[in-house]
N, C-alpha and C positions, 0 to 999 in steps of 0.2 A: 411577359416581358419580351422584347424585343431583342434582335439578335448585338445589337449597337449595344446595349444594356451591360450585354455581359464581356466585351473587348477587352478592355478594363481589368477585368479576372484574368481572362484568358491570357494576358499580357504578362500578366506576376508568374503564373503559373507555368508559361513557356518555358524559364529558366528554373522553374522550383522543380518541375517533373523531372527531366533530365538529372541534376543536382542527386535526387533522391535515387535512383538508375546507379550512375556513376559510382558513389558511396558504394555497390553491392559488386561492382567489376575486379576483374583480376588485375594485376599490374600488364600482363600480359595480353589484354585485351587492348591492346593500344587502337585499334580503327574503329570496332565499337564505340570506343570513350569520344573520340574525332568525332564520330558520326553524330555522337550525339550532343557534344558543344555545339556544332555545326548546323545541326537539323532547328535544336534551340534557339538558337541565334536568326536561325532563317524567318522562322517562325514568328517572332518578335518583330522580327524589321517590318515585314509586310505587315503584322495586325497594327506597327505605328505608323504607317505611311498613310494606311487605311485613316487612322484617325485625324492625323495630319489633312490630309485631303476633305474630310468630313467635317472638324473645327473650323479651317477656312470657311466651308459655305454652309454654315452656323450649326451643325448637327451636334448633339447633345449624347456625350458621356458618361455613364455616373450611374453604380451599382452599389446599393448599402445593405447590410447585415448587423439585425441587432445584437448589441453586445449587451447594456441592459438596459431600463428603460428612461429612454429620452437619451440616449448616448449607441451611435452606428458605430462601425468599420465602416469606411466609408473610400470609395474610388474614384475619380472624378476626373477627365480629361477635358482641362481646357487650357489654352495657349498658353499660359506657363507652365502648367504640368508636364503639356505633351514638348516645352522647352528644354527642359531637362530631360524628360525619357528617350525624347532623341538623340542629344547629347549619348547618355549613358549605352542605349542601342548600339548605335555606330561605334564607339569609341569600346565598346564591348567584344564586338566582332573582330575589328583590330587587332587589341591584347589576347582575344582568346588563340588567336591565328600567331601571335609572336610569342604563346605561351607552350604552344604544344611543339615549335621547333625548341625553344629554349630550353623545356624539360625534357627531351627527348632522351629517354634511355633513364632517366633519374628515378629515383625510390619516391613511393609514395606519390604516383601521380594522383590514382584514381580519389584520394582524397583534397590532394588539391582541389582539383576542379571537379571536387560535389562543391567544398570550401568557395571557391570562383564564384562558379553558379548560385551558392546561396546568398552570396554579394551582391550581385547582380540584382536576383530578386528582392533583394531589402532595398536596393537603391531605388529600382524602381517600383519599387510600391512605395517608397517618400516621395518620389517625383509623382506619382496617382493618388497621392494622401489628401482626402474631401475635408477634411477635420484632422484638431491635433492629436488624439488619440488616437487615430491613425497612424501617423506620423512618429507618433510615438515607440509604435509597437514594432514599424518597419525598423524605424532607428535602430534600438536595441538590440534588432536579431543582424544587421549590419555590423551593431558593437560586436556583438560572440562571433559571427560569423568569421569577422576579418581576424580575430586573434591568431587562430590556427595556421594560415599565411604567413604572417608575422615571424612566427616560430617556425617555418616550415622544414627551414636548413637544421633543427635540432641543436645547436650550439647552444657553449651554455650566454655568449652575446646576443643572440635572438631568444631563447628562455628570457634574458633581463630586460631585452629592449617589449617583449612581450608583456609582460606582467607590470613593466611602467604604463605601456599603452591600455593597460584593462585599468589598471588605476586612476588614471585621468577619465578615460573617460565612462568609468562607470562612475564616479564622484558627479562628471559633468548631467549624466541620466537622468542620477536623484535630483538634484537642480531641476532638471527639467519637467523631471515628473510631478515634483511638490511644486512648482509656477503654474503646470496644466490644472495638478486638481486645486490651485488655489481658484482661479481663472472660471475654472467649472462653478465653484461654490458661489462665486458671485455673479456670473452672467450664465448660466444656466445653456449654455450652449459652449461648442467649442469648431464649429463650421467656420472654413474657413470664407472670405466673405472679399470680395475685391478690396470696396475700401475699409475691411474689418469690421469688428462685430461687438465694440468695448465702449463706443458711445453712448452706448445708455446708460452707462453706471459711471461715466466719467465726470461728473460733478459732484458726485456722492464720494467716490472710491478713488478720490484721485491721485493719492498715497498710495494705496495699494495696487494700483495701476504699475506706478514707479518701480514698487517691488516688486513686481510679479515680470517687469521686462527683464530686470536686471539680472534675474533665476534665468529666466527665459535664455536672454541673450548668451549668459553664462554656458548654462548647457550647451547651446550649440557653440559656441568658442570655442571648447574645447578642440571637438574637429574640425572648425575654422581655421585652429591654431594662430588666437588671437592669441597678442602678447596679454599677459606673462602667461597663456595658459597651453602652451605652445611645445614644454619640455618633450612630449612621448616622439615626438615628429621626427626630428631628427635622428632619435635612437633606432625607430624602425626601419631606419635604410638600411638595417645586417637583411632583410627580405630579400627574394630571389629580385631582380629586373621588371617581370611583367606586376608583382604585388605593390610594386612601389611606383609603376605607371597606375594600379589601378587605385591606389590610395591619394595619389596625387591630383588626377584630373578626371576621375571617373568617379568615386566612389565617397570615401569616408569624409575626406575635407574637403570635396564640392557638396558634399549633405550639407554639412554643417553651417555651410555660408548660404546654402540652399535654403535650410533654416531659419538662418537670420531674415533673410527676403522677405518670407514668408509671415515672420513675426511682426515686421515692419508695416506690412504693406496690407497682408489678408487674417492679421487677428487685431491691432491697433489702429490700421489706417495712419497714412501718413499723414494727414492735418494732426492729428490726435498725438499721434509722436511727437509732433513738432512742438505742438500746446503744451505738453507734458515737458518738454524741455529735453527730449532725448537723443532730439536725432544727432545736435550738434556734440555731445558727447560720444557718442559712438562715430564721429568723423573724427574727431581724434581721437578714441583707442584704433582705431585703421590704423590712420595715419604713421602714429607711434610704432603700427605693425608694421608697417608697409619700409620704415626706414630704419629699424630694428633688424629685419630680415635681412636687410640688403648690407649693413653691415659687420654683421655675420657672416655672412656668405663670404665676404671679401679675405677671410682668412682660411677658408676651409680648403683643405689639399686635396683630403678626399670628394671625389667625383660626384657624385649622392649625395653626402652631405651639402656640397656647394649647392648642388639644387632643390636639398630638401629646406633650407634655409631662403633660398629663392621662392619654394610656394607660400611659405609661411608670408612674405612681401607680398607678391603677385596676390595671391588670394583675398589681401583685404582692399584692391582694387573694387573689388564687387560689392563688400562692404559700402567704403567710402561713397560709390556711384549714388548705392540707396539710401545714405543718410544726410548725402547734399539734396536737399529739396525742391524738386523739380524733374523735371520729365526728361531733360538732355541727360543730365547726371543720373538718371536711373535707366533710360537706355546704355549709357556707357558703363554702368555697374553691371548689369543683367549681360549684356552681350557677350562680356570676360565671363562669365561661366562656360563658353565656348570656343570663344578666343585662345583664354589662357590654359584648356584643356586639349584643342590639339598643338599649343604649344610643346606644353609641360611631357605631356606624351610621348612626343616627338625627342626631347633631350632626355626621358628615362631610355625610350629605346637605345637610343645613340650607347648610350652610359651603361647599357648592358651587352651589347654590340663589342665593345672597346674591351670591357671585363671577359666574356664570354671568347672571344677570337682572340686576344692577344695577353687574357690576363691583366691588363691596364686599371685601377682603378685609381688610381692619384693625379693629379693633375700634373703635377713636376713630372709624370712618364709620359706626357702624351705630343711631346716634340717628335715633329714631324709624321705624324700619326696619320694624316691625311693623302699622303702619300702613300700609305697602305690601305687604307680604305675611306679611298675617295668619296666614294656614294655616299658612305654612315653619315661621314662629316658635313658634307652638304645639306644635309636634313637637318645635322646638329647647329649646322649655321643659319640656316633658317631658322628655327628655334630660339635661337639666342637674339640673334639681331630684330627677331618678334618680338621679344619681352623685354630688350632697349627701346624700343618704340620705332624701330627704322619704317620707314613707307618704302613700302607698299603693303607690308606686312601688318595681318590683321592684330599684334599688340597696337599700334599707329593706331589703328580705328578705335580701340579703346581710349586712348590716352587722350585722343582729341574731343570725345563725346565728353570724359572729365571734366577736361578743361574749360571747354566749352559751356558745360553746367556749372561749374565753380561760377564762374566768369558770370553765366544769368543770374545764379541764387546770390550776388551778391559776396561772394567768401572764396575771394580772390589769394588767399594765405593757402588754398588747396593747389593753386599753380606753383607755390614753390616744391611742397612736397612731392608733386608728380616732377618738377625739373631734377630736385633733387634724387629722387628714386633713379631717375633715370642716369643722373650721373654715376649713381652707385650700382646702377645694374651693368653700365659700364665696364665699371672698374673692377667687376666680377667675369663679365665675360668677355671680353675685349681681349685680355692675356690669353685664355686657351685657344679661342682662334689663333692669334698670332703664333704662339706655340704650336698649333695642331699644321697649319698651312705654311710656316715661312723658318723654322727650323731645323734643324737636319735630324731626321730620327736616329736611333740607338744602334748596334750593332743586331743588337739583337730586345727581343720583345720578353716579358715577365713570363709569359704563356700561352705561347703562340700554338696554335691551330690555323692549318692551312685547307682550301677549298678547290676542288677542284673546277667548280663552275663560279668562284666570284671570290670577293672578299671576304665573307663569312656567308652562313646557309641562306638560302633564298629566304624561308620563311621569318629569318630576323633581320633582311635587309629589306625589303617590300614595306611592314607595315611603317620605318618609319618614314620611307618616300612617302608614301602616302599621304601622314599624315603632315608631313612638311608642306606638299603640294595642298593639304587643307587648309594650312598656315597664310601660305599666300597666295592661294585664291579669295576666300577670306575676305581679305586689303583689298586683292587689285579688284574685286567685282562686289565689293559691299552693298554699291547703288543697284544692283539686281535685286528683279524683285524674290528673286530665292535663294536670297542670301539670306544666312541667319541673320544680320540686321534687320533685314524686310521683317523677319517675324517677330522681333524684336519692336518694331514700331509696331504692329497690328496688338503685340502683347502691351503698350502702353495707351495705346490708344483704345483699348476692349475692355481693360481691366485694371488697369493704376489712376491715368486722368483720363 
């Protein structure tokens, strides 16, 4: 085998080794533990850039391990895979860098971030997953993984909002697990397959085709946080800042919509979906997600909540793209895997920024809040005014690819939903700007911490520039050709049509 053969491995393994290190450190080892997020994280970037650079000019990914016979583990980097692991990469380095100022000085680091890192590696080994049992097996150690996060503050609020979250989505598993081995029994493979792998048994089986999406689709909704299956999501915002950045736009509910794509696209084939009569029902359970979330949101006080109610919306964006039929609406479904992940990013950081330095977590405290920290809020407004759709702002680039696909597949009723969302994302984030920018702030703050070099530590005001500056770069340069859109077309044009 060849050294490309094993990348692939090498890639999952970056962040598992470290992980397993970590776990065995003192609390007191803090530059160790640094060193070895950090090293981790280095590591990955370059073995995906590598791959990155090599898929462009067609080189071949993909390392299998029997599990037993006629069924791999199986790893496989191609343009959508390495779409996601890039994502997850970058957006990993990020939160890991706004995780180690965040918890600085706190109990129990060292087991956070084995916990981190073992997130990481589940995520991306479903972005490298060749087949669904693959996929399957990253999934699950992502479900246990991410628990201990969840509950990391110890309260008995993170205890409940924890054990709601294993509830969902260990129910959502079984679902999953019983569609895979249904799926197995009848087509005798479970590789994933550009345009899917179910056509041969679809005039025979075309009932249980139906049943075996609707398990499918199920399981991963769960972490999707399609309506009605959506309850754990918002409980888990008692999580520190960076668990609820990485659950939001990196990790658990971009799997699960990861998932779906995948279900859609490389185990049914979209014609097949279509035949089957599915896709147009999974554009409205979106749909119903998409304006469900947002009006939700418009009541929540709480900071987190307001946003965690926002991804449950944004997220079925990506849905909706890939079950309007055609190529514009599934570039604009796929691209929000990116879009809405250095958005969403972006306003966790903010939202722990505001809690962390001044104590802030409600929205009725954050008059004139901008005023004290200028920068945070900047990012935070980038953010927002991204996932109202404003241009130049890479949400804009999503919402137009939608529309624009609505608009060819003929099912022009998805133009109201997206005006709609948009008035409701509105009406959600339109008041904390005006609050944060044009109010007079308090006398005083809930729990204020003061900096002697800025308005709170460098290391929790850096990543969300950054990732603001990702936001709207994004928008204004999407016609580059290395913009994630550019890759975005090469991934529809290589592997969907």
């Amino acid at each position: 085998m060849s050294f490309n053969t094993y990348i692939p491995l090498f890639v999952v393994l970056s962040s598992f080794l470290p992980a397993l290190i970590i776990f065995r450190l003192s609390e007191k080892q803090h530059t160790l533990r640094t060193l070895l997020n950090l090293s981790g994280i280095f590591i990955t970037l370059v073995l995906v850039i590598w791959m990155f650079v090599g898929v462009y000019y067609g080189e071949h990914y993909e390392i299998h391990f029997a599990l037993i016979q006629n069924l791999d583990i199986s790893l496989r980097a191609g343009p959508f895979a390495l779409f996601f692991t890039g994502l997850s990469s970058v957006l990993w380095f990020i939160t890991t860098v706004y995780a180690i100022g965040y918890l600085e000085g706190s109990a129990h680091s060292s087991r956070f971030f084995g916990f981190f890192n073992l997130c990481i590696t589940a995520t991306i080994g479903i972005a490298l997953s060749g087949n669904l049992i693959t996929f399957l097996l990253f999934y699950e150690i992502l479900t246990l993984s991410a628990y201990p996060l969840i509950i990391h503050r110890g309260t008995e609020e993170s205890r409940l909002a924890g054990s709601r979250y294993l509830l969902y989505t260990l129910i959502g598993g079984t679902l999953l697990l019983l569609g895979t081995v249904w799926l197995y029994t009848l087509t005798g493979t479970l590789e994933f397959t550009p345009k899917g792998f179910v056509q041969t048994i679809l005039q025979e089986h075309s009932s249980a085709l139906v049943a075996i999406f609707i398990l499918l689709i199920a399981g991963f909704g769960v972490k999707a946080a399609l309506f009605p299956l959506h309850g754990w999501l918002p409980q888990a915002m008692v999580a520190p800042a960076p668990v609820s950045a990485l659950l939001h736009a990196v990790a658990v509910v971009k799997a699960g919509a990861f998932g779906i794509v995948r279900v859609v696209y490389e185990v049914y084939g979209l014609e097949t979906a279509a035949f089957l009569g599915l896709t147009t029902p999974l554009a409205i359970i979106a749909s119903i997600t998409i304006i469900y979330g947002s009006l939700r949101a418009l009541f929540q006080d709480n900071l987190k909540r307001r946003l965690a109610f926002s991804t449950i919306s944004q997220v079925s964006y990506i849905i909706l793209g890939i079950a309007i039929v055609g190529p514009i609406a599934t570039t604009g479904g796929i691209i929000h895997l990116v879009h809405q992940g250095v958005m969403k990013i972006t306003l966790f950081f903010g939202a722990g920024n505001f809690a962390e330095t001044l104590g802030v977590h409600q929205v009725s405290q954050m008059n004139g809040i901008a005023k004290r920290m200028p920068w945070t809020m900047v990012s935070f407004t980038i953010g927002a005014l991204g996932m109202i759709g404003i241009p130049p702002i890479a949400g804009f680039i999503t919402k137009w690819y939608l529309g624009l696909g609505a608009l060819e597949s003929g099912q022009g009723w998805v133009i109201a939903v997206l005006a709609a969302s948009s008035l409701l994302n509105a009406g959600y984030f339109l008041p904390i700007l005006y609050r944060a920018w044009f109010l007079a702030p308090p006398k005083s703050w809930p729990d204020e911490h003061n900096f002697s070099k800025g308005e709170t530590k460098l290391s929790l005001l850096w990543p969300p520039l950054i990732t603001a500056f990702f936001a709207l770069s994004f928008g204004l340069f999407a016609a580059s050709p290395w913009s994630p859109l550019a890759w975005v077309h090469l991934i529809t044009q290589r592997e969907f049509f």
